[in-house]
LOGU-268150 format. One record per atom (N, C-alpha, C): residue in three letters; x, y, z. Coordinates in steps of 0.1 Angstrom, whole numbers, plus 2048, in hexadecimal, padded with zeros to 3 digits. Atoms other than C-alpha are relative to their C-alpha. Layout:
BEGIN
alaXYZ ...
//
This chain:
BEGIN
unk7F780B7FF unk319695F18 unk80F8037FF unk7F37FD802 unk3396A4F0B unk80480A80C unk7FB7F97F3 unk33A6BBF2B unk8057F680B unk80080C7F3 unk33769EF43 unk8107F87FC unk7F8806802 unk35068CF31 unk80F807800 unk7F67F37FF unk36A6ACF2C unk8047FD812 unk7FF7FD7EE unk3646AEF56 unk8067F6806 unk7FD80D7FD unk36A68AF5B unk80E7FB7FC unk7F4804805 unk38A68BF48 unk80780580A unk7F87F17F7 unk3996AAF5B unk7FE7FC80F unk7FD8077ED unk391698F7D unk8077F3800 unk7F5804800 unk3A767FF73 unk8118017FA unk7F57FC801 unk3C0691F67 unk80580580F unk7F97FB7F4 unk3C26A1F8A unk8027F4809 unk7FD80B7F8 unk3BF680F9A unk80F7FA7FC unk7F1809805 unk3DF673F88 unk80980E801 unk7F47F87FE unk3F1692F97 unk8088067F4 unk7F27FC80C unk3FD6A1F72 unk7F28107FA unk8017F7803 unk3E86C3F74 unk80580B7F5 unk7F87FA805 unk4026D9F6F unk8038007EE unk7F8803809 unk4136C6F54 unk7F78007F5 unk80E800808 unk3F16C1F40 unk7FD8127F9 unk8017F3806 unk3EB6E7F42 unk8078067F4 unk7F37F8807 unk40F6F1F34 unk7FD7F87F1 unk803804815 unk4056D6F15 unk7F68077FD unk80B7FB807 unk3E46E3F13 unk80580D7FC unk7FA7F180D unk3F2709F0C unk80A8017F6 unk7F9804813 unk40C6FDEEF unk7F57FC7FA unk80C80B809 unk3F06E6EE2 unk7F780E7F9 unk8077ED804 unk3DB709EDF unk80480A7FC unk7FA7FA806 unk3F471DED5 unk8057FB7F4 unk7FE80680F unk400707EB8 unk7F37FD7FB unk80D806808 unk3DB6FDEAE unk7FA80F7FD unk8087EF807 unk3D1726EAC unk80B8057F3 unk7F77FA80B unk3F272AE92 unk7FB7F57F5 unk80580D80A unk3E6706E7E unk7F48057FC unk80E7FE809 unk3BE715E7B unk8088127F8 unk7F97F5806 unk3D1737E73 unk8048027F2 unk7FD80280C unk3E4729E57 unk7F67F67F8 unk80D805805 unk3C4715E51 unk7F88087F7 unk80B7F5806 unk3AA731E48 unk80D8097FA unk7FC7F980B unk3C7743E36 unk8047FD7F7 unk7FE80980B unk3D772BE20 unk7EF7FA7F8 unk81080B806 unk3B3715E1F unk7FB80C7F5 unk8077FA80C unk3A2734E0D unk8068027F5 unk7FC7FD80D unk3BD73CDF6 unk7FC7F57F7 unk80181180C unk3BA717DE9 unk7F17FD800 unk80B8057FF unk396716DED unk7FF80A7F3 unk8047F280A unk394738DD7 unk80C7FE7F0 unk7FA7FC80F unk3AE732DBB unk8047F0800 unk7F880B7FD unk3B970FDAA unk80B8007FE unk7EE805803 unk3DA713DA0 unk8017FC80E unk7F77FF7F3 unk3E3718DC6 unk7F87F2807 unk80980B7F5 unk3CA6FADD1 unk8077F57F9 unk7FA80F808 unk3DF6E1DB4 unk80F804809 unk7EF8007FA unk4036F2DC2 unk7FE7FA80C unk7FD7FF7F2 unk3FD6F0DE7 unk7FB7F0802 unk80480F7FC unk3E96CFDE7 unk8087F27FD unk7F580A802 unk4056BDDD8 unk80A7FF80C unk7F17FE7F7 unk41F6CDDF3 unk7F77F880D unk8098007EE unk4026C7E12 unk8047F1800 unk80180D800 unk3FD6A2E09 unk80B7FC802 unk7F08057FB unk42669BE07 unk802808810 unk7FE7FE7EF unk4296ADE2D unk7F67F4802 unk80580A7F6 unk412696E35 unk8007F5801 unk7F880D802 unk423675E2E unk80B803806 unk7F28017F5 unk440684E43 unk7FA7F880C unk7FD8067F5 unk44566FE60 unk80280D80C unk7FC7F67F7 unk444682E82 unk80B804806 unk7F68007FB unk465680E8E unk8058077F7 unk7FA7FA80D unk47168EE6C unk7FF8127FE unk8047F67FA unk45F6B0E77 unk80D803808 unk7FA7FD7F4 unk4786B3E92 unk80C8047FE unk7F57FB805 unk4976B5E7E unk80680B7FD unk8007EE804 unk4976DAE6E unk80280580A unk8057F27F5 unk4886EAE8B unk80E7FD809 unk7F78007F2 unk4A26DAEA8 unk80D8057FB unk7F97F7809 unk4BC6E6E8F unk80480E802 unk8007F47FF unk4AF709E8F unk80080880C unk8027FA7EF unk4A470DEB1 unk8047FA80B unk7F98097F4 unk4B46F4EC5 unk7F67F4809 unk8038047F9 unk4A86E2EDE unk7F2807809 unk8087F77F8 unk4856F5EEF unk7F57FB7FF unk80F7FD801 unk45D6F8EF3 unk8008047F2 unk7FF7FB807 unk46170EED7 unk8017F67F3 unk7FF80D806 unk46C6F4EC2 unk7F67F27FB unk80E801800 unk4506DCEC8 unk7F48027FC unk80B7FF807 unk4356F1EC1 unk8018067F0 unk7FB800810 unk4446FCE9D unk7FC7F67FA unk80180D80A unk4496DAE95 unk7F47FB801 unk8108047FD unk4226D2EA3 unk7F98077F3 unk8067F9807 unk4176F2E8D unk8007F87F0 unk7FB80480E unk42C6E4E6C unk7F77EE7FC unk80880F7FF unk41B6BEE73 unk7F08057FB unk80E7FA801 unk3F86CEE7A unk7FB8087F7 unk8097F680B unk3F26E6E5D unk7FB7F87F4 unk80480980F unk3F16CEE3D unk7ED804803 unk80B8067F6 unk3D06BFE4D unk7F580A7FD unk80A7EB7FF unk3BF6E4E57 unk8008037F1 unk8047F880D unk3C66F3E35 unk7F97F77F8 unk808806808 unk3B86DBE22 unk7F2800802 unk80A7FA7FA unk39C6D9E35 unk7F780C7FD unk8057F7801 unk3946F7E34 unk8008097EB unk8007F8811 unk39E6FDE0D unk7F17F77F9 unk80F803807 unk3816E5E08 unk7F2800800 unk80D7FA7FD unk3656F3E1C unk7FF8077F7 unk8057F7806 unk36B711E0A unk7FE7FD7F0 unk80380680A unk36B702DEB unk7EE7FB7FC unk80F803800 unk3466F0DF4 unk7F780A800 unk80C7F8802 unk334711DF9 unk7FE8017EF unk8097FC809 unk31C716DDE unk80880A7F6 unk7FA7F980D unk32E725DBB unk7F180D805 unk8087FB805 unk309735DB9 unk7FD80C80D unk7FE7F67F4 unk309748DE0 unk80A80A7FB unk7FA7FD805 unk32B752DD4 unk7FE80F7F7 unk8047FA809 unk321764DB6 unk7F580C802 unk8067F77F9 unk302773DC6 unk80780B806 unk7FA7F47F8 unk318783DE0 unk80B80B7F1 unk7F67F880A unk330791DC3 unk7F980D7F7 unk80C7F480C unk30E79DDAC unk7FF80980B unk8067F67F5 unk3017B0DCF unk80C80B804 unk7F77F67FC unk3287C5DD1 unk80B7FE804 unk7F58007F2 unk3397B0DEB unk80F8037F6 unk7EF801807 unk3627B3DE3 unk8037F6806 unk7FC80E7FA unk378796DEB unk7FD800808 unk7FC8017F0 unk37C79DE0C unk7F17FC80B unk8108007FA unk35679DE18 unk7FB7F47F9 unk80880B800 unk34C781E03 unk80B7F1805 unk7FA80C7F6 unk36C768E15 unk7FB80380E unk8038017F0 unk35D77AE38 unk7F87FE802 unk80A8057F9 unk33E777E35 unk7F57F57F4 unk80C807806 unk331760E1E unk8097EE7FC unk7FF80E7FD unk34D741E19 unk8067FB809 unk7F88097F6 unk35D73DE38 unk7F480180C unk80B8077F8 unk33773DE47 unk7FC7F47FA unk801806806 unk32F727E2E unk8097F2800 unk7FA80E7FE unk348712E38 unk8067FB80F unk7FF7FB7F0 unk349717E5F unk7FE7ED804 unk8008107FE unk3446ECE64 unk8107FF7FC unk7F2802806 unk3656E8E4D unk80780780A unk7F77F77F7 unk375704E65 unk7FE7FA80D unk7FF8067F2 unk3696F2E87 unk8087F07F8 unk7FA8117FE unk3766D0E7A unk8118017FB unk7F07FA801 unk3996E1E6D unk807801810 unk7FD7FA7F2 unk3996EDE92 unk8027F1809 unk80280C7F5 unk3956CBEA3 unk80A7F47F8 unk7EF805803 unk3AF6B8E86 unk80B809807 unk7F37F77FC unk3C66D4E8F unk8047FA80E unk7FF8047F3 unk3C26CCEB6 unk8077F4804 unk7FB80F7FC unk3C36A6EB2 unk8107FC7FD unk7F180280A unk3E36A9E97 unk80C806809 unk7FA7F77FA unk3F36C4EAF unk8057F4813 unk7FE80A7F5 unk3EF6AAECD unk8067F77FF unk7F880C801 unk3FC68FEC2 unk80B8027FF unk7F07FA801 unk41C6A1EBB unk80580280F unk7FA7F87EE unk4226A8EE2 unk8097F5803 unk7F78077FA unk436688EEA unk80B8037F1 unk7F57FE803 unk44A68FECB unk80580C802 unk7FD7F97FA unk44D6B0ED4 unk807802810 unk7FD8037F3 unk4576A2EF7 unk80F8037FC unk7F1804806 unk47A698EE5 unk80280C7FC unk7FC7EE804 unk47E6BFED9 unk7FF80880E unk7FE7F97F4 unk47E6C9EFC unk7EE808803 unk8097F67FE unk4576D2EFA unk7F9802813 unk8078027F3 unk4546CAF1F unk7F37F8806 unk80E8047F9 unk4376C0F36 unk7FA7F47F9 unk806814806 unk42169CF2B unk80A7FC7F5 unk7F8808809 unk438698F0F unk80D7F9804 unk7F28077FA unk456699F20 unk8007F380B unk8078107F9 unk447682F39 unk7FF7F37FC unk7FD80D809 unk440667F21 unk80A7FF7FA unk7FA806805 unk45E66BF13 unk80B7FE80A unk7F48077F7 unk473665F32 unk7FA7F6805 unk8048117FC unk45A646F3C unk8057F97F7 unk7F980D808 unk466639F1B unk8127FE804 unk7F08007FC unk48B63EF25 unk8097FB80E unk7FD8037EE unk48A639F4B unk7F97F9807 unk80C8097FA unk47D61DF59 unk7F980280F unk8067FC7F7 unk47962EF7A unk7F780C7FD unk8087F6807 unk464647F66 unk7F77FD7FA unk80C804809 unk44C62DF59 unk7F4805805 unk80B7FD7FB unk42F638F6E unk7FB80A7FC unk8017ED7FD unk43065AF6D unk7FF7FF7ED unk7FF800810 unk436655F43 unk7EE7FF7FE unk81080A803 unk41563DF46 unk7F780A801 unk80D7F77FC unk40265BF57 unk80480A7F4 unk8027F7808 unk40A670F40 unk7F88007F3 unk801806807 unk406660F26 unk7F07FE800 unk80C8037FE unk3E1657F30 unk7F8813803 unk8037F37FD unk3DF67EF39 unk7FD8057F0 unk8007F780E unk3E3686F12 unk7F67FC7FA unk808806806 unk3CB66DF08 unk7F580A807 unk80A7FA7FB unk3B267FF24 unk7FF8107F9 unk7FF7F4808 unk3BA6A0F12 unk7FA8067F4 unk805800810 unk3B4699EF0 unk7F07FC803 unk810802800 unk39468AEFA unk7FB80E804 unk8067F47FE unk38A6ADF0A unk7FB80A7F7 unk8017F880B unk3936C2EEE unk7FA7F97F6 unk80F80880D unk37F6A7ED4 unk7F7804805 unk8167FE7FD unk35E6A8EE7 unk8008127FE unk7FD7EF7FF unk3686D1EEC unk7FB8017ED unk8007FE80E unk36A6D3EC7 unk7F77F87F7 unk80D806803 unk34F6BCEC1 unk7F58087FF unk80D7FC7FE unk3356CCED2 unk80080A7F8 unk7FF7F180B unk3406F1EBD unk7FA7FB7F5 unk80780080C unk3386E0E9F unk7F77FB7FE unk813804801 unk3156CFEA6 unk7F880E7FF unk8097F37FE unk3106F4EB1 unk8028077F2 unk7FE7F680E unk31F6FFE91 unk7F27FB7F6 unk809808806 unk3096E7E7C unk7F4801802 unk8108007FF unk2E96EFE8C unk7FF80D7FD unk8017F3804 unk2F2715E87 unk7FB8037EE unk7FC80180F unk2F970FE61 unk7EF7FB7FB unk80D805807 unk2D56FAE5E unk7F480B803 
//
């Protein structure tokens, strides 16, 4: 079902003529959501594995994430001006809270008592975060991956305003140009067909994760 529906989206994206512009979002969108699971699984474990760092960081995560999106935009256009570049920073900085947490409390749920096993049998750190809680927490890690996506998406029209180009910039010249409402509208309907793609996409991974894990 999630293929048919993916297929059905993407033939109306080409029907509404915004190919191109879809693709250029889709590779920011993927490139800021591989730096958000990034800082995901490396922050997440620190704060899954120690509490000091899970009481500091969970205080700072939760305040980013009562920023307003627009508010993101200020620093960066600052530092880097006007660009793509721009955009997906401020997508990454929006999108991480979310992911790490996430993922700091999968690893938190593996079993104290697996844990320990793996420690009595030799493992060192490093072998029992590779292979025993970030398998152990491989659901938490596909659903970090599919917040990240959704959080990272919805930043594209404000990223539009940072110069991030393509569907964003689209909707945000329909909002500005009334001879640009159309073309805004399609887009606009383009982002919604997107995100639906990558949900079912990121859906189906973790039914397959979940049946692996049972």
């Amino acid at each position: 079902m999630s293929a048919l529906i993916s297929m059905a989206c993407l033939a109306l994206i080409i029907m509404i003529g915004l190919w191109q512009d879809t693709m250029d979002t889709l590779a920011a969108v993927l490139v800021a959501t591989a730096v958000v699971v990034a800082l995901g699984v490396v922050l997440g474990v620190w704060m899954g594995r120690n509490s000091l760092a899970d009481k500091l960081m969970r205080s700072f995560l939760d305040a980013a994430q009562t920023i307003p999106t627009f508010v993101y935009l200020v620093p960066f256009l600052s530092l880097f001006a006007v660009s793509r570049f721009t955009g997906i920073v401020a997508a990454i900085v929006y999108a991480a809270p979310g992911s790490i947490k996430i993922v700091a409390d999968g690893i938190r749920c593996v079993p104290p008592e697996i844990v320990e096993a793996a420690r009595s049998a030799g493992s060192n750190s490093w072998q029992i975060i590779t292979k025993v809680q970030l398998p152990g927490a491989a659901q938490s890690l596909t659903l970090a991956t599919n917040q990240g996506l959704i959080y990272v998406l919805a930043m594209v029209v404000v990223g539009g305003l940072a110069g991030g180009g393509a569907l964003g910039y689209l909707v945000v010249a329909g909002f500005s140009q009334a001879s640009l409402f159309g073309k805004g509208l399609a887009a606009g309907l383009a982002i919604v067909l997107l995100g639906t793609i990558l949900d079912r996409t990121t859906a189906a991974a973790s039914k397959k994760v979940g049946r692996t894990a049972e």
